[in-house]
N, C-alpha and C positions, 0 to 999 in steps of 0.2 A: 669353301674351306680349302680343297684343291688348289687353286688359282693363287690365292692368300697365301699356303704354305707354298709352293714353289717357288712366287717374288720374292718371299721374304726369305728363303734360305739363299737365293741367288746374289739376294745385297748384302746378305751376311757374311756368305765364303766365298763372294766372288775372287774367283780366281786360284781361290786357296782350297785346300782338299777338307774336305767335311771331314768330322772324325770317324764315321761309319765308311766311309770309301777307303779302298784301297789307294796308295801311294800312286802320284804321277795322274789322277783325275778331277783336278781341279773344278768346281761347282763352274758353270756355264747355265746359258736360258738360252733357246733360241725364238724368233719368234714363231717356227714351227708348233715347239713345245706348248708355247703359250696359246695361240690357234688350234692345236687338239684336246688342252686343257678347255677351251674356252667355249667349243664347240662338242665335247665327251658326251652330253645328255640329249642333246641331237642326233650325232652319227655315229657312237660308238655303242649307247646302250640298251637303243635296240635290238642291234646285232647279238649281241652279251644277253640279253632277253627273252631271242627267240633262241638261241644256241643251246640256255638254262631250260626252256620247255621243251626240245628235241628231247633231250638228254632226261629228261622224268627229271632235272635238280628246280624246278622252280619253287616247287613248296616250302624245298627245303632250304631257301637260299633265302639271306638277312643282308636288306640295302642296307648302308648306314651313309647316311649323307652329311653328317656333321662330326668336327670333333669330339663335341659332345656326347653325343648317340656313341660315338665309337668307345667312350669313356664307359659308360653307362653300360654297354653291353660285356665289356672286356670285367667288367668290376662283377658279371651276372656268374661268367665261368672261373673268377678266382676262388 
């Protein structure tokens, strides 16, 4: 989902400023971005993981891995 929406906003406003951005920050991709998106459930979320069990927040914390899911839980607290 990630991955998905980032191409896809980048061939849409490439170049041009999205309307949620402020003026003068033209949508770009690098292939950076794309390699941390691409690699996030590898080396970023266990980090985020174990950081959420340090802290007592694991129990309390909601993966949501799709748009979907994200739809479905946001519709739970409306």
């Amino acid at each position: 989902a990630c991955l998905y929406g980032a191409t896809s906003r980048a061939f849409r406003y490439f170049g041009r400023n999205r309307p949620e951005l402020p003026a003068g920050c033209p949508e770009r991709l690098s292939l950076d971005a794309l390699a941390y998106i691409w690699n996030f459930e590898r080396d970023a979320a266990p980090l985020i993981e174990a950081a959420l069990q340090d802290h007592g927040l694991a129990s309390s914390t909601v993966i949501i891995r799709s748009r979907k899911a994200a739809n479905r839980f946001a519709a739970l607290s409306a």
